[in-house]
C-alpha positions in Angstrom: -8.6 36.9 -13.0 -6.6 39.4 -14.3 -2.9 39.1 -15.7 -1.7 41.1 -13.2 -3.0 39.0 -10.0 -1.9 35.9 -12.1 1.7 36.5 -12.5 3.0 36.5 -9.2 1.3 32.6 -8.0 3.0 31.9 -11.7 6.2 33.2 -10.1 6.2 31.4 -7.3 5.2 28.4 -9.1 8.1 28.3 -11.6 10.4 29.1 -8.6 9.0 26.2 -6.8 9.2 23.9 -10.2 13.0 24.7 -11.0 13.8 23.9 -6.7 12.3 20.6 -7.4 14.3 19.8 -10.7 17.7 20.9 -9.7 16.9 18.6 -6.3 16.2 15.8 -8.5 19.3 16.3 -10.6 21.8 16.9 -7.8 23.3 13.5 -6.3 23.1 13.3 -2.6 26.9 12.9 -2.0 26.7 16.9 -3.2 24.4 18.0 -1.1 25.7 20.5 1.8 23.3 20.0 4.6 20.5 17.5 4.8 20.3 13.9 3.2 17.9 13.4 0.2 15.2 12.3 2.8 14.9 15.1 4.9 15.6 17.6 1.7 12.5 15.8 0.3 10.2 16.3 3.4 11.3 19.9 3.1 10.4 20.9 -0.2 7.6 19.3 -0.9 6.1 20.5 3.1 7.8 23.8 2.5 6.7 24.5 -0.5 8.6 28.0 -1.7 10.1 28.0 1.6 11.5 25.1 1.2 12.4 26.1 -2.5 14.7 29.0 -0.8 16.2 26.9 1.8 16.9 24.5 -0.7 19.2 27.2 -2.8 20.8 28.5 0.0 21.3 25.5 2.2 21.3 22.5 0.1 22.6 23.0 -3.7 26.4 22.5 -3.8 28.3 25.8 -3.6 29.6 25.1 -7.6 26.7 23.3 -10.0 28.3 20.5 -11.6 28.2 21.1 -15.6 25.2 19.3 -16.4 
């Protein structure tokens, strides 16, 4: 496998990683749409998907400084 058919499942994969950690980190009385339960279902079922739904539906509109 070369480096350039490897980078873009890395890609993906680091996008994928940071969804998860900023879900874990976000308290669910922030969250916009969905409670923690269905967000959960979601990302780990949606994989990158639910990675980009996450960031647009679900991460409060202003990060709390962390």
């Amino acid at each position: 496998m070369t480096l350039i058919t490897a980078l873009p499942p890395l890609a993906l994969l680091a996008f994928y990683a940071y969804c998860l950690a900023d879900f874990s980190r976000t308290p669910e009385s922030e969250m916009r749409t969905f409670d923690r339960r269905t967000w959960i279902l979601l990302l780990v079922f949606g994989n990158v998907f639910g990675g980009a739904m996450w960031l647009r539906l679900g991460r409060p509109n202003h990060p709390r400084d962390r």
